[in-house]
Structure formats: C-alpha cells, structure tokens
MDAnalysis code that builds the backbone (N, CA, C; Angstrom):
import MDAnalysis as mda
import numpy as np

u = mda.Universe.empty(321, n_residues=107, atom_resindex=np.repeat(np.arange(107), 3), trajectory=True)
u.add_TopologyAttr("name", ["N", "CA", "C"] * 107)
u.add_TopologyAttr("resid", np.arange(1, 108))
u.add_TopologyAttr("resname", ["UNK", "UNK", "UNK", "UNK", "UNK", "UNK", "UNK", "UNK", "UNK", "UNK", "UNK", "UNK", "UNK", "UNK", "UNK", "UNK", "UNK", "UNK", "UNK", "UNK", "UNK", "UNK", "UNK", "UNK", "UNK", "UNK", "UNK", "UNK", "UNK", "UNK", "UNK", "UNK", "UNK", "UNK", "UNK", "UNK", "UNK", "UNK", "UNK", "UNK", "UNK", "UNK", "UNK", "UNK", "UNK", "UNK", "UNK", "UNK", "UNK", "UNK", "UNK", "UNK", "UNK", "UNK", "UNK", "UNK", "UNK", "UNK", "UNK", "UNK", "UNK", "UNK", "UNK", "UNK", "UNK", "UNK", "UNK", "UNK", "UNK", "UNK", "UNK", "UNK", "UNK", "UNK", "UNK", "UNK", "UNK", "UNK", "UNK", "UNK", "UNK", "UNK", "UNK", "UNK", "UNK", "UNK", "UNK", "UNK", "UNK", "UNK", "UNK", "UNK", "UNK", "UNK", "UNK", "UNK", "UNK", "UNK", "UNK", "UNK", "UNK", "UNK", "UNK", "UNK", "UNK", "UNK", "UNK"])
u.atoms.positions = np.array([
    [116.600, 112.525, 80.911],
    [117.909, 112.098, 81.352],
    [118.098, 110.651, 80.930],
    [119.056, 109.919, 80.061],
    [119.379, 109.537, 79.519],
    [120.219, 107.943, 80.108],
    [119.729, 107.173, 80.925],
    [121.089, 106.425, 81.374],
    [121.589, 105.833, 80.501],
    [123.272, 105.950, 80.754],
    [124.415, 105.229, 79.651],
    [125.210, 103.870, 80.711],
    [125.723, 103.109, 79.915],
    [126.709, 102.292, 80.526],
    [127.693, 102.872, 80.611],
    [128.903, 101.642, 81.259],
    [130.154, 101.933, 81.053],
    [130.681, 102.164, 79.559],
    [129.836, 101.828, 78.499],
    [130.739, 101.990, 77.174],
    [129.922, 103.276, 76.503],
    [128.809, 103.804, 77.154],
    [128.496, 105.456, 76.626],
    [127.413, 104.997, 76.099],
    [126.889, 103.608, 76.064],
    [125.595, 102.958, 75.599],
    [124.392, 103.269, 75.990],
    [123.286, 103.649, 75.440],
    [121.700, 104.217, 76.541],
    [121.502, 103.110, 76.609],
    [120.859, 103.069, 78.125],
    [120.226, 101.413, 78.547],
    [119.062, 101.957, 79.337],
    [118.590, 100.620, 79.656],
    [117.439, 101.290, 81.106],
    [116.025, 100.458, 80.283],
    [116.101, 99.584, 79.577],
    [114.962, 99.284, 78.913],
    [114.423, 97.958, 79.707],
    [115.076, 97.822, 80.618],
    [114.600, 95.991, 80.813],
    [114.272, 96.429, 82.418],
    [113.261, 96.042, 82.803],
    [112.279, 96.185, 84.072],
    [112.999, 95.426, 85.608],
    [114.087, 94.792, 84.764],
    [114.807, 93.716, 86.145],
    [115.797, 95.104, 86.739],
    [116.207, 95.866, 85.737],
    [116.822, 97.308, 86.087],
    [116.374, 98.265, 86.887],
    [115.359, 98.427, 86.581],
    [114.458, 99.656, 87.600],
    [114.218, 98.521, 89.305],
    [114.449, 97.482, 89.233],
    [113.593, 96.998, 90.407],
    [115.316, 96.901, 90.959],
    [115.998, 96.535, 90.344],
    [117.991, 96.938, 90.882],
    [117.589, 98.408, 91.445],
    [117.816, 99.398, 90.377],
    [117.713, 100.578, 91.185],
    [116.788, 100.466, 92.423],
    [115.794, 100.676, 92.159],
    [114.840, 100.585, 93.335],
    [115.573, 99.513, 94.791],
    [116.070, 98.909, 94.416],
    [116.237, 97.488, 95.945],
    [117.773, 98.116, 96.312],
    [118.358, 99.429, 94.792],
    [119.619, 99.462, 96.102],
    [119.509, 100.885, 96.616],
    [118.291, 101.319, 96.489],
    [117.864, 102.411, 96.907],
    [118.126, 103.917, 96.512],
    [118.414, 104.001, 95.330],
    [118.542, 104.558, 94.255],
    [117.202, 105.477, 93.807],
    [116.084, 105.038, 94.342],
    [115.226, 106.294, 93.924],
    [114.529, 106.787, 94.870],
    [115.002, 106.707, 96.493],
    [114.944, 107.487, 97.386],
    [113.495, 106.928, 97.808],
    [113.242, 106.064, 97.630],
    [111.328, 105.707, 98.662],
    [112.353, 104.296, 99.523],
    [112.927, 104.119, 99.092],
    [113.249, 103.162, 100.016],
    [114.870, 102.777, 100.514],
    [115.360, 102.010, 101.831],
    [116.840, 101.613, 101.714],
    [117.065, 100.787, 101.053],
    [118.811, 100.852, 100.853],
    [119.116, 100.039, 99.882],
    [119.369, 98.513, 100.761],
    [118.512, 97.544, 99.868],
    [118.259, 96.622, 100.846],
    [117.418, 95.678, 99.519],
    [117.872, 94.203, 99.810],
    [116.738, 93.749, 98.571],
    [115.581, 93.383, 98.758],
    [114.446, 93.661, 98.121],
    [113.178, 93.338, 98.397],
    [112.658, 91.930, 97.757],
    [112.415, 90.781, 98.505],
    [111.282, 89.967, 97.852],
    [110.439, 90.089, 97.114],
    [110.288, 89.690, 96.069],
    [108.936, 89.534, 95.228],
    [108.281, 88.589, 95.019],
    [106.904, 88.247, 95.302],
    [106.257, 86.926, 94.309],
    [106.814, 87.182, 92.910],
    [106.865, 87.878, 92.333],
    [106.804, 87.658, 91.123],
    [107.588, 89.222, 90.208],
    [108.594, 89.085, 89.314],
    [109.833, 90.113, 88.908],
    [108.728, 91.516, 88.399],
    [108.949, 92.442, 88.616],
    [108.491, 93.918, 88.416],
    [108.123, 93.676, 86.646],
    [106.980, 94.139, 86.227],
    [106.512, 93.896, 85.194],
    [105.989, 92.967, 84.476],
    [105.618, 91.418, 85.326],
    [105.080, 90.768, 85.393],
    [103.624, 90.340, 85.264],
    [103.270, 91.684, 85.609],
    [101.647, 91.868, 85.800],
    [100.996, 92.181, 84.611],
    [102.053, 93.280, 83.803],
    [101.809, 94.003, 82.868],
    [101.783, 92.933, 81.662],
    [103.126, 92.089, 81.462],
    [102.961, 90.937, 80.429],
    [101.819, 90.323, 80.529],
    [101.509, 89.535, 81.889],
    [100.503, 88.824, 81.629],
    [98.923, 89.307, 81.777],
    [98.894, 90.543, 81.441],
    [97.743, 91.064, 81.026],
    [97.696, 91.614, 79.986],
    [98.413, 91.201, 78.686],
    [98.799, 91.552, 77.407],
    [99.134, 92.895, 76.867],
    [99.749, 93.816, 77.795],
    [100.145, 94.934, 77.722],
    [101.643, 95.425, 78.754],
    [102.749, 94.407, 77.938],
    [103.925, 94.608, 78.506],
    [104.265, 96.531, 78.174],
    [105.205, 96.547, 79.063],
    [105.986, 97.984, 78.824],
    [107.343, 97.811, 77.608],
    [107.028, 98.996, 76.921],
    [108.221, 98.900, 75.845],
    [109.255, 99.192, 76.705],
    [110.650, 99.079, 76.148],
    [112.142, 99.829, 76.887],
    [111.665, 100.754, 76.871],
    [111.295, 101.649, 76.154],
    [111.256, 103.168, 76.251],
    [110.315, 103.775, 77.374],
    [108.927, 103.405, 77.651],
    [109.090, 103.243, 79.050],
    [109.285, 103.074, 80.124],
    [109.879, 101.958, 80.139],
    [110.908, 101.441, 81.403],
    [112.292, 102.689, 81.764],
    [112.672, 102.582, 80.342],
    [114.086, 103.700, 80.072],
    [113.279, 104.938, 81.147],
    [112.531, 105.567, 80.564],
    [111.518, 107.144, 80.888],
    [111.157, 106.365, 82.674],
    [110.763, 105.591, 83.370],
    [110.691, 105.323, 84.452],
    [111.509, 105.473, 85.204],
    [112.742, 104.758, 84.650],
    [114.165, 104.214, 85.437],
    [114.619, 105.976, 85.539],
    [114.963, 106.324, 84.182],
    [115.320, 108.017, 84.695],
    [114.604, 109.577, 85.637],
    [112.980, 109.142, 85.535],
    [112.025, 109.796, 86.696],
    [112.335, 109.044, 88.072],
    [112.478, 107.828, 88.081],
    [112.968, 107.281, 89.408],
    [113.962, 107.691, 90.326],
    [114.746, 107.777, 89.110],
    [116.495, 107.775, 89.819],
    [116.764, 109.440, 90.147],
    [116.057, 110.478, 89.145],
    [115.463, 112.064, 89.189],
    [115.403, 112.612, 90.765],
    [114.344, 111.594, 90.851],
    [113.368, 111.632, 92.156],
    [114.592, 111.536, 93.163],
    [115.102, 110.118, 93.328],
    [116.085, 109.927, 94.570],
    [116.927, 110.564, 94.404],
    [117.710, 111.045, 93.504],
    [118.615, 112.034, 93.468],
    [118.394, 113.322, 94.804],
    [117.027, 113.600, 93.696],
    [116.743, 115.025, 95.056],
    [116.656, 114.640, 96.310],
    [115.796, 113.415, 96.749],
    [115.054, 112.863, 97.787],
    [116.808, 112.168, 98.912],
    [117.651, 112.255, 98.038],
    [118.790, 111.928, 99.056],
    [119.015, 110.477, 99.537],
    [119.728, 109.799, 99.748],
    [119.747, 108.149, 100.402],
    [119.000, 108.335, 101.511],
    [118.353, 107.161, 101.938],
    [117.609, 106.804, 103.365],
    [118.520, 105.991, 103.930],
    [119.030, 106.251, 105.131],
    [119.410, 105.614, 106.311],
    [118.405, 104.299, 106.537],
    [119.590, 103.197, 106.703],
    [118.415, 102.029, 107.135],
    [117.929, 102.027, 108.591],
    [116.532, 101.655, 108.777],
    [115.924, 102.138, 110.045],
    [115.804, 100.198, 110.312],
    [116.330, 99.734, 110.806],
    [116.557, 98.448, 111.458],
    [115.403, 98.409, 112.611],
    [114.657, 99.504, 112.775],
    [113.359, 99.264, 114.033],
    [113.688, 99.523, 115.797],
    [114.963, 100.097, 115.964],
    [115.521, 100.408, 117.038],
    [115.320, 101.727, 117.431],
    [113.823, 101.853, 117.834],
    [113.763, 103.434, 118.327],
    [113.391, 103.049, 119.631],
    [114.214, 103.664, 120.484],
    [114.735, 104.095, 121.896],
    [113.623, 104.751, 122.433],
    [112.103, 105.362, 121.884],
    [111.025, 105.602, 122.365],
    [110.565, 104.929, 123.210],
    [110.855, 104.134, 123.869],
    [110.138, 102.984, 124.693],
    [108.709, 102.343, 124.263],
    [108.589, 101.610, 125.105],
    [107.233, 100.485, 124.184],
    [105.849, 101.062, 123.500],
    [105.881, 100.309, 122.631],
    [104.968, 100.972, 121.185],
    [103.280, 100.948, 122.442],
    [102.652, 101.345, 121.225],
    [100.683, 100.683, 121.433],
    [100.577, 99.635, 121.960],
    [100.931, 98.812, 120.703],
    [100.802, 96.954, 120.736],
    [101.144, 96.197, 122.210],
    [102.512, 96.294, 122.714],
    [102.921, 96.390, 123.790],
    [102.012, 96.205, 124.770],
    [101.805, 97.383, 125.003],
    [101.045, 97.999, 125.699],
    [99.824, 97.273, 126.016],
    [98.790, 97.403, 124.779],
    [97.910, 96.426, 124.735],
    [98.041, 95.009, 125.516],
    [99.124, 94.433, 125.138],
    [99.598, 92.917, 124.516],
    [99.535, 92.569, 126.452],
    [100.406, 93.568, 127.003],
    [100.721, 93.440, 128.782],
    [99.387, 93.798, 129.160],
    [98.427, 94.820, 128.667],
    [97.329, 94.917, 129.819],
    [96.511, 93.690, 129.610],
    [96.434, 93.248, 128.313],
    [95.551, 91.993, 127.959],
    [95.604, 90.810, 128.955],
    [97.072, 90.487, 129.440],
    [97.361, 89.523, 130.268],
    [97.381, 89.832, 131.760],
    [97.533, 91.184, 132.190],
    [97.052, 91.033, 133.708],
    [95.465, 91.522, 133.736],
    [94.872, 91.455, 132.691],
    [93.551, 90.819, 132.813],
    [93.033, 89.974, 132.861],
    [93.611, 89.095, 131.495],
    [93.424, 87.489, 131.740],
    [93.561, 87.063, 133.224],
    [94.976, 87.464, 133.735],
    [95.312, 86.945, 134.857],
    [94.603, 87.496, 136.635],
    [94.052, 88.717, 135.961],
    [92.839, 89.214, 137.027],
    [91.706, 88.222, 137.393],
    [90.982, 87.956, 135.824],
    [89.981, 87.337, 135.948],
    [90.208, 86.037, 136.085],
    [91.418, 84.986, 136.150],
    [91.995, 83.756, 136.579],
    [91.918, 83.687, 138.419],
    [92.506, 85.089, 139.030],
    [92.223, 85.430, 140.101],
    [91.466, 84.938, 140.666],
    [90.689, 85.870, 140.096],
    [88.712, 86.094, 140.807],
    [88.205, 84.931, 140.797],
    [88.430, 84.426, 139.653],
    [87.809, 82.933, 139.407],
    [87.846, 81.894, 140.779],
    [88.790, 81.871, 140.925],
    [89.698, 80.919, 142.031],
    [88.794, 81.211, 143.438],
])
C-alpha cells in the first residue's frame, strides 16, 4: 500500500513521518497524542552507520498505518478509572499507620 500526497505523489520515505503517524495515532498502539523523544525516530540507526533507506521507512509507514487501520483509534485513557484505589495506595496508607503505630508504641 502505497502512501500518496495531496498531488498523487508516493511519499512516506522520511522517518519524521512515521513518528507523525505514530504520535497522531494512526497505527493503532497508541492515542493520538505527541510523544517526547530524546532523540527523532531513526536516530539510532544513522548513528550506528546503518540509516534506513525511504523505501523502508515508505514499507514501515504503510505496515503501520495497515495495522491501525484494522486495530481501530484508541480512546485517550487520561488515568480516570472509577475502580477505586490502586495497590500502591494501598501500600502507600498501610505504610504510614505503621510508621505511625510504631511512633505510638515508642512514646
């Protein structure tokens, strides 16, 4: 599968593209949302003297976008689940009316 521009042009060769798709959530692993990087997608690959041609990138960007197609948009999950308090929590409160047990006793 082939991506074209607006003028019927194949594109998809430059790696700043696939990490667009990817951050607006376009290949379904993630929401569309932008992600931070140390350092721009393919970065690693240059400086270990084995950049990616376009034509891989191209063949990526179109298995990517394949993928989310089927895989459907993700709803952004902002961390608001109504389950009531996690593990951590949990932990975090018994930790301190222990501390505060053994502050007790101490006394």
């Amino acid at each position: 599968m082939a991506l074209v521009n607006d003028n019927g042009e194949q594109r998809g060769g430059n790696p700043s593209l696939l990490k667009k798709d990817i951050d607006q959530g376009l290949t379904g692993d993630k929401v569309s949302y932008p992600d931070p990087a140390a350092s721009p997608l393919g970065t690693d690959d240059e400086a270990a003297g084995t950049p990616n041609t376009p034509q891989q990138v191209a063949m990526a960007r179109s298995i990517e976008r394949e993928q989310g197609a089927q895989a459907g948009q993700r709803a952004p999950d902002f961390g608001n689940d109504k389950r009531g308090p996690g593990r951590a929590s949990i932990v975090i409160i018994a930790g301190i009316v222990a501390v505060g047990l053994l502050l007790l006793v101490a006394m």
